[in-house]
N, C-alpha and C positions, 0 to 999 in steps of 0.2 A: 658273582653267581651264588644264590642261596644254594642251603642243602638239598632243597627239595628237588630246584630245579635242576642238580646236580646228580637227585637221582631216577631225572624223570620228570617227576609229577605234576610240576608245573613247568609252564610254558616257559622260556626263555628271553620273547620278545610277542609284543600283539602282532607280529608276522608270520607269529608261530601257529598251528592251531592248538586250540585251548584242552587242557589232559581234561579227564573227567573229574578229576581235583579240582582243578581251574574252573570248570563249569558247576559243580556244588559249592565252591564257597564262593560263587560271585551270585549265582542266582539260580537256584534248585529247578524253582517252579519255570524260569523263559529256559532252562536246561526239558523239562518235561513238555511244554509246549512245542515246542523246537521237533519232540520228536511226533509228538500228536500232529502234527500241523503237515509235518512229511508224513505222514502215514494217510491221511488225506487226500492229499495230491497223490496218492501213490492211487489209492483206491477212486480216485475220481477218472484215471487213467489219462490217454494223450489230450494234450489241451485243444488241438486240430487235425484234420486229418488235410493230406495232400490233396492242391487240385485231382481232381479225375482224368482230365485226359492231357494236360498238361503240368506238369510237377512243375517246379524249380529248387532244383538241387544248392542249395548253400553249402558252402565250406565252409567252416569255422576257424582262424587260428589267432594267438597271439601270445606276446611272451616271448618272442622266440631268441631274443637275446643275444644277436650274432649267428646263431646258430642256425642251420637247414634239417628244415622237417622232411625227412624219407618218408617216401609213401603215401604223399599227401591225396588223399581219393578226389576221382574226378568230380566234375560237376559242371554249373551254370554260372554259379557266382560264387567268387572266395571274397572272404571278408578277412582281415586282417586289423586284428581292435589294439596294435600299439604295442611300444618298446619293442620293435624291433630288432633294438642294439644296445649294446650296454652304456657307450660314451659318447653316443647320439653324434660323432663326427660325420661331416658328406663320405668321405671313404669307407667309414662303416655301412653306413645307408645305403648307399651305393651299391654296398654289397648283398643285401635284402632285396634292394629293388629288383636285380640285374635275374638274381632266385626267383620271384615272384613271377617276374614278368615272363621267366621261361616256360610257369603251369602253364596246363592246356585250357586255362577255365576262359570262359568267352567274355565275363563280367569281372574287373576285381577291383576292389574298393579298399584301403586303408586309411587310417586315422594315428596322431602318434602318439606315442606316449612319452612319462616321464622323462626317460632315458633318452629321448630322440630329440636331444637337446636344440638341432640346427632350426628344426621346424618355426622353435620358438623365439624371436627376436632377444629378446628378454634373457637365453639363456645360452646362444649358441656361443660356441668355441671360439677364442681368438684367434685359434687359427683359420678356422672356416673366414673372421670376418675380416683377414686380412689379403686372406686371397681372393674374396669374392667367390666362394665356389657354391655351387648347388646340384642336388641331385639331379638326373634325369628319369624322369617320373616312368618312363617307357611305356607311356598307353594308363599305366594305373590310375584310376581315382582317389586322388588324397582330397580331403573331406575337413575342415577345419570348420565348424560353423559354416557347412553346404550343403543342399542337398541336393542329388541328380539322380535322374530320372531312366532307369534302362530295359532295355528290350529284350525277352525274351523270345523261343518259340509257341507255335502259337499265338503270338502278339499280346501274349500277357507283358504287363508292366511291372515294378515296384520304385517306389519314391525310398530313396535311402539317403537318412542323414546323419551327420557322422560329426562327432566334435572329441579333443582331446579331453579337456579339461579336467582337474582333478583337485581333489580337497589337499592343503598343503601338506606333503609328507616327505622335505627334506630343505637340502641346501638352494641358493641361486641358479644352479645347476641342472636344476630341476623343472622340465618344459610346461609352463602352461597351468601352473596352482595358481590356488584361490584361498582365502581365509576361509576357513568351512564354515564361519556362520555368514557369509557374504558372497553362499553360493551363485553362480550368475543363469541358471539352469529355466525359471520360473518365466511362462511365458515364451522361451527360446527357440522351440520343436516344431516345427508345421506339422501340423493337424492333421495335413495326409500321409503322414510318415507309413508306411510301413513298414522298415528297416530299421531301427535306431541302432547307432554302433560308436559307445562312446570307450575311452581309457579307466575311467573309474569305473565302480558295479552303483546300482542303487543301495542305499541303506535295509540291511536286515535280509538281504538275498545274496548268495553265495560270493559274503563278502565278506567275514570274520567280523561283523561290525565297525569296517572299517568301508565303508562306502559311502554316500552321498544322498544323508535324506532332502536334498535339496532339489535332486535329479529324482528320486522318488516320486515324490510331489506332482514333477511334471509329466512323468512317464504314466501316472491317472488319470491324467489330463489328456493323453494323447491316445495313449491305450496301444501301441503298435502289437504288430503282429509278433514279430520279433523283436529280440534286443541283444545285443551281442557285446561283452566287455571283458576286458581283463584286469590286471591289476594286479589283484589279489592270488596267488600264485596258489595258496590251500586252497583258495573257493572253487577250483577248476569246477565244471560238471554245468549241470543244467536245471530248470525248476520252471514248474508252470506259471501263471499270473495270468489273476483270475480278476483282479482287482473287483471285490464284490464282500462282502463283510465276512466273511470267513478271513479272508487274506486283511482285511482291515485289523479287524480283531486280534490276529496276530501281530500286526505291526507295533500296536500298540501294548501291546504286554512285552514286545522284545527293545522298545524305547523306553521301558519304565528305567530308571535309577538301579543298579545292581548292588545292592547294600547287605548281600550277604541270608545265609539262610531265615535268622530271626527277623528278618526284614518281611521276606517272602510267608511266614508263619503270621504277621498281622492282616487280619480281616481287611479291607478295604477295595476298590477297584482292580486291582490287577486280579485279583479273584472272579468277579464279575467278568470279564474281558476274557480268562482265561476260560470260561464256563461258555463264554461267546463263540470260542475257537470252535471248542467241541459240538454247541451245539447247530451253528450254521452249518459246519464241515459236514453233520449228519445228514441235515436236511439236505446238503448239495448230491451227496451221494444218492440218499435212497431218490431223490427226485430223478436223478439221471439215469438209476437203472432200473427204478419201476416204473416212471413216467415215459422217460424219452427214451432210451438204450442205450448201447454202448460208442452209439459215432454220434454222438450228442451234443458235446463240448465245443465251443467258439471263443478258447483265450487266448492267450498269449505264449509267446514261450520266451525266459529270460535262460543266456548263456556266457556260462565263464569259461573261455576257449582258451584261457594259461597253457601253454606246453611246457611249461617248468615243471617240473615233480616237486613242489613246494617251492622252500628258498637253499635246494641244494646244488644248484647252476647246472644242472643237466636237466633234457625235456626227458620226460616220462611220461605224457598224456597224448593219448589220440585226438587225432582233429573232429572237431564237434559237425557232423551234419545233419543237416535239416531238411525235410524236405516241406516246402509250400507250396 
């Protein structure tokens, strides 16, 4: 452990979030855009409003790590985006399920994550594969590369699909990675997704940069309504997507190379790009509230429903709802 990080300043590990040290001397300027770009979205307001005479109420959770979420608010449908448990055994799982399945919600859909080791052929426990054992799913929809289709009132629908998959960030141990340049994302998603609910975040969205510009890519492609992920335990929270050159714009000054302040001081593209941020972000706003008004908006919404309060193994975060 360096000094600094010893006294603060900088981060400990990229699981950490980045001090304000850490974000000047890696990249001043994707440090200033960063906040221009939320201030945007702040001022463009909700990206959708609720049906009218039928909502559907989402629950958001994930993360949960062993652990039972007290208090989880009602609704239509929980979603559950992964790591359930810490050592991914059937007994653990077992015991997530047995929780879940006693909400009251009429809809619930999971996906697993790293730690839910059994899911993954590749990575489950010897002891799981020598007893032959498996969870009993109790009604739930487990979602690996699926997507199903369900009912609400009023007879509204939503198509939700749901995959674990994740860019590699550990041991054999580890359910369901990938080489991050040999993402398998592209092409994958049916079209009529309206749900997507994967274990990774996309890349450059409440993910510490540690997400999946390969799921990026395809999440423009599909454009869902929703997108619901965990993973990243700092990026808890939520963020509009707009997929439209404001949010382009951004992508691309936050995938530049971080090579420190006098990097960011030379003239070239990421200056232009940053100038893009601000000024499409402008036009999106005054167009919405001088042209169209305030219930104007038709994008998306991307969610990081972590119940970890970072990486210090207790939940501290409320369950994300949605209403559609």
């Amino acid at each position: 452990m360096g000094l600094l990080t010893y006294f603060g300043l900088r981060r400990s590990s990229i699981w950490e979030r980045p001090t304000r040290l850490d974000k000047l001397l890696a990249s001043p300027l994707q440090w200033l855009v960063f906040r221009i770009y939320h201030l945007i979205l702040f001022l463009r307001g909700r990206p959708f409003h609720a049906h009218n005479s039928n909502p559907i109420r989402v629950v958001c959770l994930s993360d949960t790590h062993d652990n039972i979420v007290s208090n989880v608010p009602d609704g239509d449908l929980l979603i559950h985006a992964g790591d359930l448990t810490n050592s991914g055994t059937v007994e653990d799982i077992q015991k997530q399920l047995d929780w879940l399945a006693s909400l009251p919600h009429r809809h619930k859909v999971f996906v697993a994550g790293n730690h839910d080791s059994y899911f993954d052929p590749k990575s489950r426990k010897a002891v799981d594969k020598k007893q032959g054992r498996a969870p009993d799913l109790k009604g739930l929809h487990y979602l690996q590369d699926d997507m199903v289709t369900l009912e609400f009132k009023g007879g509204r629908m939503l198509n939700v699909y749901g995959a674990a998959d994740i860019p590699e960030c550990g041991g054999t141990d580890n359910a369901f990675q990938y080489q991050r340049h040999l993402g398998p994302w592209l092409g994958r998603i049916p079209n009529e997704t309206d749900v997507l609910v994967t274990h990774t975040p996309p890349r450059y969205h409440l993910d510490l940069d540690l997400g999946c510009d390969n799921l990026l890519m395809e999440i423009w492609r599909v454009k869902p309504k929703l997108h619901v992920f965990g993973h990243v335990h700092w990026g808890a929270g939520r963020e509009s997507a707009y997929y439209d050159e404001c949010q382009k714009a951004y992508e691309i000054v936050m995938a530049r190379p971080r090579k420190g302040i006098l990097h960011d001081l030379l003239p070239g593209s990421h200056w232009t790009n940053a100038l893009r941020v601000v000024y499409y972000g402008l036009n999106c706003i005054l167009w919405k509230w001088i042209m169209q008004g305030p219930g104007s908006n038709n994008a998306g919404l991307m969610v990081n429903a972590g119940q970890m309060y970072g990486n210090t193994g207790k939940l501290g975060n409320k369950a994300q709802v949605v209403n559609l």
